[in-house]
C-alpha positions as CSV (number, residue, x, y, z in Angstrom):
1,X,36.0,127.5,141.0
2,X,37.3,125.0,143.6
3,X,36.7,126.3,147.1
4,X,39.3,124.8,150.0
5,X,38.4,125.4,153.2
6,X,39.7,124.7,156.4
7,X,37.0,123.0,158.0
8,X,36.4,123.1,162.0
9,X,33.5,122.7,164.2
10,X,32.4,126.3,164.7
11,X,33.2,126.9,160.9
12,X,30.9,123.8,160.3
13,X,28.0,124.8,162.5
14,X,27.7,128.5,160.9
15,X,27.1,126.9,157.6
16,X,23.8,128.5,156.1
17,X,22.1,127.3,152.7
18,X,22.1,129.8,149.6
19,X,20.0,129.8,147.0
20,X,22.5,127.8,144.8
21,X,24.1,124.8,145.8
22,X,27.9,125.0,146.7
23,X,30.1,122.7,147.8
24,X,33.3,123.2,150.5
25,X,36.8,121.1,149.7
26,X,38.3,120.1,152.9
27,X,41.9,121.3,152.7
28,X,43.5,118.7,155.0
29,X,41.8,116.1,153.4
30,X,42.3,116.2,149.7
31,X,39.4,114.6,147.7
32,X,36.7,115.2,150.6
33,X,33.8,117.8,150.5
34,X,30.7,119.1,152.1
35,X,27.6,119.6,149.8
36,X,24.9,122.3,151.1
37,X,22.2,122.0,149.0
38,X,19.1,125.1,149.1
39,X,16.9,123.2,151.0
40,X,19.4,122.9,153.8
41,X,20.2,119.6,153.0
42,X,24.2,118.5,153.6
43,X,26.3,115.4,152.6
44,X,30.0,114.4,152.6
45,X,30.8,113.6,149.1
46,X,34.2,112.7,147.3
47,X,34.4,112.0,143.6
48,X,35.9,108.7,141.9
49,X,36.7,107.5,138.5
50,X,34.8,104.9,137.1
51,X,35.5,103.8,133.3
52,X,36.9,106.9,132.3
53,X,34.0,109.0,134.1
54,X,34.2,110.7,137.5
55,X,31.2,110.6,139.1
56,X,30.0,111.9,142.7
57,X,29.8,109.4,145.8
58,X,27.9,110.3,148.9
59,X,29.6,109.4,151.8
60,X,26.7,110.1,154.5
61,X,24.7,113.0,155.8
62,X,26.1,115.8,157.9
63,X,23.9,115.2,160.7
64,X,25.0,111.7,160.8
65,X,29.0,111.8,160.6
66,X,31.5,114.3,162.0
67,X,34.4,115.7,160.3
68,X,36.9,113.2,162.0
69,X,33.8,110.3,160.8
70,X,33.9,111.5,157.6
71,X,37.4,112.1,157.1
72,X,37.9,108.2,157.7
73,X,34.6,107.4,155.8
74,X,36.8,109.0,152.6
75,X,40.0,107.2,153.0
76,X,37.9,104.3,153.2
77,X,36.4,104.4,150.6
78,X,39.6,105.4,148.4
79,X,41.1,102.1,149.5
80,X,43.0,103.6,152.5
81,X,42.7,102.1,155.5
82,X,44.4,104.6,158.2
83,X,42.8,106.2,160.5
84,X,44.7,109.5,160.3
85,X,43.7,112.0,157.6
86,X,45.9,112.1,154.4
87,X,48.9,114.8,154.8
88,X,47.9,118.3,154.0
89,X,47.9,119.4,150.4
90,X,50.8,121.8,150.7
91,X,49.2,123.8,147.8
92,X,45.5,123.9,148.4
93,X,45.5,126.1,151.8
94,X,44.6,130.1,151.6
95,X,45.8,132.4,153.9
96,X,42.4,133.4,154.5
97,X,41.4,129.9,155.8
98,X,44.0,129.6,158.0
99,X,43.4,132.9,159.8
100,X,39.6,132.1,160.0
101,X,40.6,129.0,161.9
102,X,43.2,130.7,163.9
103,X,40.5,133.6,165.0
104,X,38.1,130.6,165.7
105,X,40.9,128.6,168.1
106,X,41.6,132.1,170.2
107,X,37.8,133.1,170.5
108,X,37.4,132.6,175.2
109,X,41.5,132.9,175.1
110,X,42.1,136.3,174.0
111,X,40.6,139.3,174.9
112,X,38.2,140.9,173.0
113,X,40.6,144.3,172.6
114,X,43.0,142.0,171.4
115,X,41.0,140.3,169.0
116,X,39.4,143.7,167.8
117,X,43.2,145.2,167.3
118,X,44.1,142.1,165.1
119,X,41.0,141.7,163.3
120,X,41.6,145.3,162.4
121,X,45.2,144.5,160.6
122,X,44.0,141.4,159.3
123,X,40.8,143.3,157.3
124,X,43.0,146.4,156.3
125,X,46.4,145.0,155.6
126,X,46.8,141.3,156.0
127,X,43.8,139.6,153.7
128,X,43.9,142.3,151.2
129,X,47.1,141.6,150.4
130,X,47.3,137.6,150.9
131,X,44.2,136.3,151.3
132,X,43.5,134.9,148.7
133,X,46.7,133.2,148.2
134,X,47.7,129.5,149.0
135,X,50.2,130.1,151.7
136,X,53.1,127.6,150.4
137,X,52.8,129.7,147.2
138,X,53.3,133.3,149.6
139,X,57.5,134.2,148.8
140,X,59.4,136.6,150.4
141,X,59.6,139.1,148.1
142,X,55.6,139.6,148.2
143,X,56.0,140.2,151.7
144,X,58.9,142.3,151.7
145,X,57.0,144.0,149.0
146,X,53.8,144.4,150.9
147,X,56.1,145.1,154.3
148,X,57.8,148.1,153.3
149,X,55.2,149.9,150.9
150,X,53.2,150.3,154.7
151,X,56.3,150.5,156.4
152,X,56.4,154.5,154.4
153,X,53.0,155.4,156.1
154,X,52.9,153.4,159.3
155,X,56.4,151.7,160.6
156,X,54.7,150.8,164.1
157,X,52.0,149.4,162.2
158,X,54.1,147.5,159.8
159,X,55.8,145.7,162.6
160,X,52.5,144.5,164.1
161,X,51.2,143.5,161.3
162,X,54.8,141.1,160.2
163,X,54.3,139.8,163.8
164,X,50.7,138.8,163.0
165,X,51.8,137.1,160.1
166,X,54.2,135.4,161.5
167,X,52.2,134.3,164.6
168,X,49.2,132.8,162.8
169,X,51.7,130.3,160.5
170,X,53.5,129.5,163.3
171,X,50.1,128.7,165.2
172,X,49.2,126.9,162.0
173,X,52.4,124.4,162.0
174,X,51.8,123.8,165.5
175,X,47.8,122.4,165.8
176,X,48.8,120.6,162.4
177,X,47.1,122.8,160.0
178,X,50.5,123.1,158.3
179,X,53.7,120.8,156.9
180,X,56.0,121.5,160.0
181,X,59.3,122.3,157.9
182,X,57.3,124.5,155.7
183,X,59.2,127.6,155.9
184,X,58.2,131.1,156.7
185,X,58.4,133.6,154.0
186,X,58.6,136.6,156.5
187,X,61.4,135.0,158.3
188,X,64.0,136.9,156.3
189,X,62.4,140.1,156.9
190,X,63.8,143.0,160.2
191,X,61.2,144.9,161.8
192,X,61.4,148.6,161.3
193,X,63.4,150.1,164.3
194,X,61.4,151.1,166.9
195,X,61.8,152.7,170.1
196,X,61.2,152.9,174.0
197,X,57.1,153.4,173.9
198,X,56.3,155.4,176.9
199,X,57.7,156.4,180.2
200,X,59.0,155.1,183.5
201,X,58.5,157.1,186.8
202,X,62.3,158.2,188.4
203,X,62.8,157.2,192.1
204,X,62.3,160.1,192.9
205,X,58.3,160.3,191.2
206,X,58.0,157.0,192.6
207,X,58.3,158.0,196.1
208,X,56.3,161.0,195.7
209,X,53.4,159.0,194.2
210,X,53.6,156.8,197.1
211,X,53.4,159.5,199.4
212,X,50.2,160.8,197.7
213,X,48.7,156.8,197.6
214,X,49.3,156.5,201.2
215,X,47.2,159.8,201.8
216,X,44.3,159.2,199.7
217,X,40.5,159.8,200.9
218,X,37.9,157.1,201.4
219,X,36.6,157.9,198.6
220,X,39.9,157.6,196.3
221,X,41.0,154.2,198.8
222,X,40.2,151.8,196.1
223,X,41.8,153.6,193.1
224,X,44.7,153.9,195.2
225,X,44.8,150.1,196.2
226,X,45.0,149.5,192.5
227,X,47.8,151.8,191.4
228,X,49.6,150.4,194.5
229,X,49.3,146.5,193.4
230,X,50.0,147.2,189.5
231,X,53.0,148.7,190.7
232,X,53.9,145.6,193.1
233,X,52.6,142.9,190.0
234,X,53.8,144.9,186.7
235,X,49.7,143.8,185.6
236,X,47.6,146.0,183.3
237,X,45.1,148.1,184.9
238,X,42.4,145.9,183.5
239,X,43.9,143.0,184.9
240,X,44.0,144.2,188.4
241,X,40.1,145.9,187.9
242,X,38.4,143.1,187.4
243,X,40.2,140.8,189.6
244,X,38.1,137.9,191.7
245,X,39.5,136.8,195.1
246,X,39.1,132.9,193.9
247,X,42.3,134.2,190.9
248,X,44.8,135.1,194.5
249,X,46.5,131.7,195.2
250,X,48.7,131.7,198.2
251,X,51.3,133.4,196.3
252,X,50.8,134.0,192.9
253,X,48.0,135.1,191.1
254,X,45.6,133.1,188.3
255,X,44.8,135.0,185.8
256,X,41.9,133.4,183.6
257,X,41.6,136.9,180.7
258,X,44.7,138.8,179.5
259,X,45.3,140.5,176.8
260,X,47.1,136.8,175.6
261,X,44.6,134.7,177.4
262,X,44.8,132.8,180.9
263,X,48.5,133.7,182.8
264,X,50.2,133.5,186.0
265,X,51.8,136.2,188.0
266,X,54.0,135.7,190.6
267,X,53.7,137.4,193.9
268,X,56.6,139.4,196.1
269,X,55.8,139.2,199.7
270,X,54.6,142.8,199.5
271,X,51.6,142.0,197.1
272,X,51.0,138.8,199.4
273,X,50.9,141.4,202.4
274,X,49.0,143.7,200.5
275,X,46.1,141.7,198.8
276,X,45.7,139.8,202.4
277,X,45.1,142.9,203.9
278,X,42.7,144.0,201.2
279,X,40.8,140.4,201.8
280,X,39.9,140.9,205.1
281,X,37.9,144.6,204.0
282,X,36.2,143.2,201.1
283,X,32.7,141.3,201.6
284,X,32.4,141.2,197.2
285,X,33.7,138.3,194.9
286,X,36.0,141.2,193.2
287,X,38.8,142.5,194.8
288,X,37.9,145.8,193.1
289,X,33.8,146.0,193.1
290,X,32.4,148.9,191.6
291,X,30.3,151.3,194.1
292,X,27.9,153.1,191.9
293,X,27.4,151.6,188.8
294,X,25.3,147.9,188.1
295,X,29.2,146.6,186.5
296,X,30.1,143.9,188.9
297,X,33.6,145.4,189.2
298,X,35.4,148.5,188.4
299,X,35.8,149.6,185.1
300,X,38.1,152.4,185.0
301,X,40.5,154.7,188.0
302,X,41.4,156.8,185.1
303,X,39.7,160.1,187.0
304,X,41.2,159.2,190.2
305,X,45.2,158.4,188.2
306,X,44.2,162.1,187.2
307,X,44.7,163.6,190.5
308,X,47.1,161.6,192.0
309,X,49.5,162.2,189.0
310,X,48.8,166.2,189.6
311,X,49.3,165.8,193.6
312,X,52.7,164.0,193.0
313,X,54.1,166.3,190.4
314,X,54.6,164.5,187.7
315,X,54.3,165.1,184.6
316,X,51.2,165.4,182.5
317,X,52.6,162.8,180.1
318,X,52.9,160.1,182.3
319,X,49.9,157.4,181.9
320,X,48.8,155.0,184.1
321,X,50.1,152.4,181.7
322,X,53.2,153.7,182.5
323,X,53.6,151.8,185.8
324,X,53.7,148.8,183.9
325,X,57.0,150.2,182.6
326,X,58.5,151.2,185.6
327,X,57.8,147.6,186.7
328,X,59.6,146.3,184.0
329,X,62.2,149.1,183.9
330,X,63.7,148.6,187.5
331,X,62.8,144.7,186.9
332,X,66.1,145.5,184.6
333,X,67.7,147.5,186.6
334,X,67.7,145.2,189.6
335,X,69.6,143.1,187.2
336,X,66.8,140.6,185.9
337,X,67.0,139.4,182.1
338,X,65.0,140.3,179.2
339,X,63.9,137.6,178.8
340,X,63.1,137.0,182.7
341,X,60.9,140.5,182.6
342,X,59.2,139.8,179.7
343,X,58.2,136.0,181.9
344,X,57.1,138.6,184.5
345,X,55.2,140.6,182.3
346,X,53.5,137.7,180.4
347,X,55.3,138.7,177.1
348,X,56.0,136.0,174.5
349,X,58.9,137.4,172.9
350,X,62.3,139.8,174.4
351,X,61.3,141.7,171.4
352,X,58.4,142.5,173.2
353,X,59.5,143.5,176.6
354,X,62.4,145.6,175.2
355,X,60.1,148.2,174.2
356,X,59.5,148.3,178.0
357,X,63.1,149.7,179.1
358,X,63.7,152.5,180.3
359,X,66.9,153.5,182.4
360,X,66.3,156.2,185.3
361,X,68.7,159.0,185.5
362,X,70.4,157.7,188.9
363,X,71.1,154.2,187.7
364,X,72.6,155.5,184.3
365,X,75.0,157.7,186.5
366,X,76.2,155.0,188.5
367,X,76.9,152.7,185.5
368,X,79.0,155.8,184.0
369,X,80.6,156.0,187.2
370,X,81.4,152.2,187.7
371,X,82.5,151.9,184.2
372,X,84.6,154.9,184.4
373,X,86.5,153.5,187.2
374,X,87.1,150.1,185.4
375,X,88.4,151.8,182.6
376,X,90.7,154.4,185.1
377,X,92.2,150.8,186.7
378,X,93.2,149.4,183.3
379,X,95.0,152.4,182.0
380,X,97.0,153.3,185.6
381,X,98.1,149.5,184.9
């Protein structure tokens, strides 16, 4: 059987010989091969016919020509003269191949939790299913199929899993990989309705938690430092924790790991204020080192979120992920966009940031009121 592969560097450089030989097609270059032979011997061959016979040509040894070398080596050799590789072979590409190079192009971008979470749809949903299949060949009905058979056990998980699809051809059209008007089979498809995940903190729980921040111990100074710039940045607790002072520009911050790799934040002048007072009582290369441990930085303030939620009075649901909603929550509320939070918040898509909103109490009574009184003036005339 004809293996196509979607040959890159690193997938090139993990080659290992078997004990048979076996060859890999190249599937943006239709007619190329690699040939890894037992002894660890490997050659770019293509195949030509010659008086009714196809036989095998050598093109050159691995070690000798790259994949772009080789690439122009074969067209060549065909009698084409370009430079550019031949157009991908709309029906030679798996699923599977292009999801290998995908994981291979975000390995130093995203972040490992990231990469765990998707490898984990990928293996238990996504490559079962289509793996093996040559994506132009994928319809929507297989996917709408596969889509709501998981959406009975696992809506949440249904969604993430569409978005994943979606994500890697899209990612696949864009470095090339792909024809660029080859259309996406899940387009058709609505996520399962989801909603709000988590909570926002009221005014009210706000101002007590501040209260509590402002009076924390030595001891608790540095968890408290943290809470208070997540709240001013709308950044994940990870983001803040590990933190270097050479990431704080004059007014925003650099962010080189994310859970979507590298970002920027913007600063208010109340995170300026605060980090430049924080700056002139830290001697480390972290804003947040660790104290007791041999981690260069702290790992977790989950112990110290802990008491402070119980000092403030809030409730025993609240997490300190949380805060990231009540950033983006009274982001809204202040009158900002969806799309404008998400920016804030380093989403990619409104979808995204959506699940974010959350409406305190206060604000929802004012809109009744305002909107009442609209309505009052129209009917008095």
């Amino acid at each position: 059987m004809k293996t196509v592969t979607l040959l890159t560097p690193l997938i090139l450089s993990s080659l290992r010989p078997r004990k048979m030989e076996y060859v890999l097609h190249d599937a943006q270059c239709d007619g190329l091969a690699l040939r890894v032979q037992p002894g660890g011997a490997k050659s770019w061959v293509c195949w030509k016919r010659d008086a009714g016979k196809t036989r095998r040509v050598t093109l050159g040894r691995f070690e000798d020509m790259d994949l772009d070398t080789a690439r122009e080596a074969f067209h060549g050799h065909m009698g084409n003269s370009q430079r550019a590789p031949a157009p991908l072979q709309r029906n030679t590409l798996t699923f599977s191949a292009l999801c290998t190079a995908f994981l291979d192009a975000k390995r130093g971008i995203y972040a490992n939790s990231t990469l765990s979470s998707l490898g984990c749809y990928l293996d238990t949903q996504l490559l079962p299913a289509f793996g093996r299949s040559k994506i132009a060949r994928i319809t929507t009905p297989d996917i709408a199929e596969w889509f709501y058979a998981y959406s009975r056990s696992r809506p949440g998980g249904a969604n993430q899993a569409l978005g994943h699809f979606t994500t890697i051809l899209n990612w696949g059209q864009e470095a090339g990989h792909l024809p660029a008007d080859l259309p996406n089979p899940a387009a058709p498809l609505r996520f399962n309705r989801r909603l709000a995940r988590g909570r926002m903190l009221s005014s009210g729980q706000l101002r007590r938690l501040a209260a509590v921040l402002d009076s924390a111990t030595a001891r608790q100074r540095d968890a408290a430092d943290a809470i208070w710039l997540m709240l001013l940045t709308g950044c994940r607790s990870g983001e803040i924790l590990r933190l270097k002072w050479d990431e704080v520009r004059k007014d925003k911050l650099a962010l080189r790991r994310t859970k979507t790799g590298p970002r920027e934040v913007n600063l208010s002048d109340a995170a300026i204020q605060y980090l430049s007072r924080l700056r002139k009582q830290r001697r480390s290369s972290y804003v947040f080192p660790a104290q007791r441990t041999k981690q260069p930085h702290r790992i977790s303030i989950d112990h110290a979120w802990q008491t402070f939620k119980h000092l403030a009075g809030l409730p025993d649901g609240i997490r300190l992920h949380d805060l990231r909603h009540t950033y983006a929550s009274h982001a809204i509320m202040s009158g900002e966009t969806l799309y404008m939070t998400g920016k804030l918040l380093g989403h990619r898509s409104p979808d995204s940031t959506e699940r974010y909103a959350h409406l305190d109490a206060s604000y929802l009574a004012k809109a009744a009121d305002k909107v009442a009184r609209e309505v009052d003036e129209l009917l008095s005339g």
